[in-house]
N, CA, C and O of each residue as an XYZ file, in Angstrom:
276
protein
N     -29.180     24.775   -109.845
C     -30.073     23.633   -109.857
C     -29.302     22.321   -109.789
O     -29.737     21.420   -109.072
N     -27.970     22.127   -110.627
C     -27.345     20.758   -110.641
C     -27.206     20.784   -108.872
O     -27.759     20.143   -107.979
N     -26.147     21.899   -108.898
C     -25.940     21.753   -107.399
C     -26.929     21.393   -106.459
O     -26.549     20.558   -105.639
N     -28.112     21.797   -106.346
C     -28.945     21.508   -105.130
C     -29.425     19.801   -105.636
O     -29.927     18.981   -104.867
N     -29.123     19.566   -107.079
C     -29.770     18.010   -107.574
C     -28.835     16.991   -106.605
O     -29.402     16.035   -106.076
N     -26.968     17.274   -106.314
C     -26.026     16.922   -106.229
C     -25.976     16.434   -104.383
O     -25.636     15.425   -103.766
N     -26.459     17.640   -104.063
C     -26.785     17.879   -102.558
C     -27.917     16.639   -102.096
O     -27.618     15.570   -101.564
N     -29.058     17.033   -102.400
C     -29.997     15.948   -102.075
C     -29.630     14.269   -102.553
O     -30.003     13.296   -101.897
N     -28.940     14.202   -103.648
C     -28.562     12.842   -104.099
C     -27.605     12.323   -102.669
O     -27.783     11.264   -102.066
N     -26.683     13.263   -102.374
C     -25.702     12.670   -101.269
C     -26.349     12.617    -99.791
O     -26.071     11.704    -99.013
N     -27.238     13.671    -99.464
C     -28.397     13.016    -98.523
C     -28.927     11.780    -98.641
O     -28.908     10.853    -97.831
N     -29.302     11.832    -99.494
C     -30.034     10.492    -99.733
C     -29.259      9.234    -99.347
O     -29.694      8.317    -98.650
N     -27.909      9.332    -99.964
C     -26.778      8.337    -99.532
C     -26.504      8.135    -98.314
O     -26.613      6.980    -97.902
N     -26.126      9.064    -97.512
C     -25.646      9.535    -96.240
C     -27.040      8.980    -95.283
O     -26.657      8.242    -94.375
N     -28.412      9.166    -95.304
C     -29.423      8.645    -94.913
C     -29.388      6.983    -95.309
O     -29.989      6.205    -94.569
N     -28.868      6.620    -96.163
C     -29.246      4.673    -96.576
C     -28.186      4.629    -95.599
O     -28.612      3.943    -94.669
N     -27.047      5.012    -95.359
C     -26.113      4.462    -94.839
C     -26.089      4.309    -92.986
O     -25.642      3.513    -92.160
N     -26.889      5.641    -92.990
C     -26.877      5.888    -91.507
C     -28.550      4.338    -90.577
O     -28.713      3.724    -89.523
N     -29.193      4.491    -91.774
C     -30.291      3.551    -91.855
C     -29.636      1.730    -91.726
O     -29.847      0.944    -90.802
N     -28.929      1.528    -92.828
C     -28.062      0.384    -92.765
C     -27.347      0.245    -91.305
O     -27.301     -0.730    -90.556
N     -26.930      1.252    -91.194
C     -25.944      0.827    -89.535
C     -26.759      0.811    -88.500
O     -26.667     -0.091    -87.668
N     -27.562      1.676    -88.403
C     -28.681      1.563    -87.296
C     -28.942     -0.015    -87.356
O     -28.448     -0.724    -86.480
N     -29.653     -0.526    -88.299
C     -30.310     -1.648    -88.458
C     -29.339     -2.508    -88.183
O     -29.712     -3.278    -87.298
N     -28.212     -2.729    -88.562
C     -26.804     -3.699    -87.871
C     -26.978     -4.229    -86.945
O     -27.228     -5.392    -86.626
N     -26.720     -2.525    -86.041
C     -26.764     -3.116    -84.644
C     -28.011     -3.040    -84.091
O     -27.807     -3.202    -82.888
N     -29.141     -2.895    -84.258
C     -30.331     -3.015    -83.670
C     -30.941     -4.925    -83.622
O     -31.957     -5.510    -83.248
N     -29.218     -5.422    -84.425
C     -30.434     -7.305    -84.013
C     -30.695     -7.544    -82.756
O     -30.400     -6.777    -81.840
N     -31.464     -9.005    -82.588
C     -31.868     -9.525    -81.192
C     -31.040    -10.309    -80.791
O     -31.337    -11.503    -80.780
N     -29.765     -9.883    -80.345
C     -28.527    -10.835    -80.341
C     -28.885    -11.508    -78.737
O     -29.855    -10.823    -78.413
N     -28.740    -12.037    -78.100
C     -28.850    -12.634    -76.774
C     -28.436    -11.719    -75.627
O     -27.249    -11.400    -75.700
N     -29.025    -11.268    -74.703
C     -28.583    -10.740    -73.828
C     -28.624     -8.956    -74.040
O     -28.508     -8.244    -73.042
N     -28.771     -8.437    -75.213
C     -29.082     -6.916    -75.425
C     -29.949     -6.506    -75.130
O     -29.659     -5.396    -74.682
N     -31.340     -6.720    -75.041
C     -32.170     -6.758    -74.413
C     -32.407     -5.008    -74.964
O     -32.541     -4.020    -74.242
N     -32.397     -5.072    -76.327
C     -32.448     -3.688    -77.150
C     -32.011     -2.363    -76.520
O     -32.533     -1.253    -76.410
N     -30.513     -3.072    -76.042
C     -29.563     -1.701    -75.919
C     -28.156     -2.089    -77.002
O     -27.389     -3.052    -76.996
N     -28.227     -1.030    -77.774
C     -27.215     -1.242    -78.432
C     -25.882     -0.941    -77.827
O     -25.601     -0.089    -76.985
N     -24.837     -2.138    -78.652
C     -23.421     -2.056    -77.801
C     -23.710     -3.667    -76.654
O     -23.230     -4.800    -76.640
N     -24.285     -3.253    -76.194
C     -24.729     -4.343    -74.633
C     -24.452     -5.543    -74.639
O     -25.445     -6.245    -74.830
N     -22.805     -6.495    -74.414
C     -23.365     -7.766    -74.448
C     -22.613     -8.090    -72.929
O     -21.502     -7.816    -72.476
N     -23.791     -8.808    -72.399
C     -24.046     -9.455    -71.020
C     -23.611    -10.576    -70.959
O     -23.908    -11.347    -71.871
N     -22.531    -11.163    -69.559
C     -21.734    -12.394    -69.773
C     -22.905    -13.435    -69.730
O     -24.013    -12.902    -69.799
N     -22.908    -14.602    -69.647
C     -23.258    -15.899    -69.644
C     -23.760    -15.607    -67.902
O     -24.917    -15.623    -67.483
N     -22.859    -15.422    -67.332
C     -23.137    -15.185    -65.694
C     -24.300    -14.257    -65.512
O     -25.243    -14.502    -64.760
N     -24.162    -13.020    -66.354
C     -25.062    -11.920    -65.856
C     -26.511    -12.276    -66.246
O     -27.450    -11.979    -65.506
N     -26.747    -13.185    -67.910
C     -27.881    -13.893    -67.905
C     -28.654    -14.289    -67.245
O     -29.828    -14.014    -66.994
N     -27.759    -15.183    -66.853
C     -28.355    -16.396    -65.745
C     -28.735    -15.617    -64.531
O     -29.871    -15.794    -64.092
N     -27.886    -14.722    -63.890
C     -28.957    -13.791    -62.927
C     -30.061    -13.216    -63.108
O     -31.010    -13.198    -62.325
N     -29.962    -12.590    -64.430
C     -31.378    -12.135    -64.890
C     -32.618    -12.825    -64.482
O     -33.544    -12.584    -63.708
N     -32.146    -14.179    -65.640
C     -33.351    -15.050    -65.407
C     -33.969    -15.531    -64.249
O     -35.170    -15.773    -64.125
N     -32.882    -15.690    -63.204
C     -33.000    -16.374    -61.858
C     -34.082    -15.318    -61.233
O     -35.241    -15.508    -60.866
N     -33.186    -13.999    -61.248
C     -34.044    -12.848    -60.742
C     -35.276    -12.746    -61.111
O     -35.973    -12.606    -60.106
N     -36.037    -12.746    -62.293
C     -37.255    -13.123    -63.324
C     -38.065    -13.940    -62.835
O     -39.272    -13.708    -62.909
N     -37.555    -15.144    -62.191
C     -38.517    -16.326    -61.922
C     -38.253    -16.752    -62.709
O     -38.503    -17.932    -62.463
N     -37.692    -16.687    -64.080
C     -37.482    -18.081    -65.496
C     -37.036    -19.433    -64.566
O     -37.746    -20.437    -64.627
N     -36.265    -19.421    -64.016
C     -35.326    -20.962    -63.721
C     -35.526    -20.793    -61.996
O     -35.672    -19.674    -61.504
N     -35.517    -21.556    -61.484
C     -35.461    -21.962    -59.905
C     -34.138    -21.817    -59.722
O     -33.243    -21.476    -60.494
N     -34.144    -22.194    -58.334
C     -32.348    -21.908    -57.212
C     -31.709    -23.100    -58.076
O     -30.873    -22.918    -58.961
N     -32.222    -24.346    -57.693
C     -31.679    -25.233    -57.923
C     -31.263    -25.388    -59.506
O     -30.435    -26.298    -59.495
N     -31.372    -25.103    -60.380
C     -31.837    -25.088    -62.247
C     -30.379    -23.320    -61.836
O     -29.426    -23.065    -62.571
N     -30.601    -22.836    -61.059
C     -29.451    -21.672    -61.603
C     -28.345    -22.326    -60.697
O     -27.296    -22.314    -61.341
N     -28.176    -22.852    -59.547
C     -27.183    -22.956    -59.226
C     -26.254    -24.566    -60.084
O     -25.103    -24.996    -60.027
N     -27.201    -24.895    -60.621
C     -26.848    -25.986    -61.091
C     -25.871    -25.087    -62.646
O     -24.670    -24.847    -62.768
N     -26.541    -24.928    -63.186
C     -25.991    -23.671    -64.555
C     -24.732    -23.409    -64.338
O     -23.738    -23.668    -65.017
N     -24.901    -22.657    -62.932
C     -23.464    -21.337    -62.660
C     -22.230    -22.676    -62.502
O     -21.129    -22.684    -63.052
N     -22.644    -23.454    -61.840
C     -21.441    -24.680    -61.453
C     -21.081    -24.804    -63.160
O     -20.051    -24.204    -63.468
N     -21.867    -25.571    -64.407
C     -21.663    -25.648    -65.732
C     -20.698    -24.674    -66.112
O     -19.622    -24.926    -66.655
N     -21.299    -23.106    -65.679
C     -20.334    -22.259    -66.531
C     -19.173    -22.126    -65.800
O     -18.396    -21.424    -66.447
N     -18.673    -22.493    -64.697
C     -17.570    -22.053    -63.914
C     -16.345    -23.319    -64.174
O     -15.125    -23.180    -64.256
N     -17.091    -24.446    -64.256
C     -16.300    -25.645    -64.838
C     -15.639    -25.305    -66.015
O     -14.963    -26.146    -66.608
């Protein structure tokens, strides 16, 4: 009985912990676009958006000149 008390206590641990790290990396960091690991340059953004319709030619090509300076 201790033993199986001993067992489930360290599940329990082993589950907060695996829960805690999940949740880490699951923020809404810029550019993850809820893939964990994923971070997308400044460049690849700005295609996104362009691609999207967010920003016009002129509003991205203006950007890409910013980030290349």
């Amino acid at each position: 009985m201790l033993v199986l008390a001993i067992v489930f206590v360290v599940a329990v641990i082993v589950g907060i912990v695996y829960l805690v790290r999940g949740l880490g990396r699951g923020g809404s960091a810029a550019g993850t676009q809820g893939v964990p690991g994923r971070h997308d340059s400044p460049e690849d953004i700005l295609k996104r958006r362009y691609a999207a319709g967010e920003i016009d030619r002129e509003d991205y090509e203006s950007r890409m000149r910013d980030l290349r300076s």
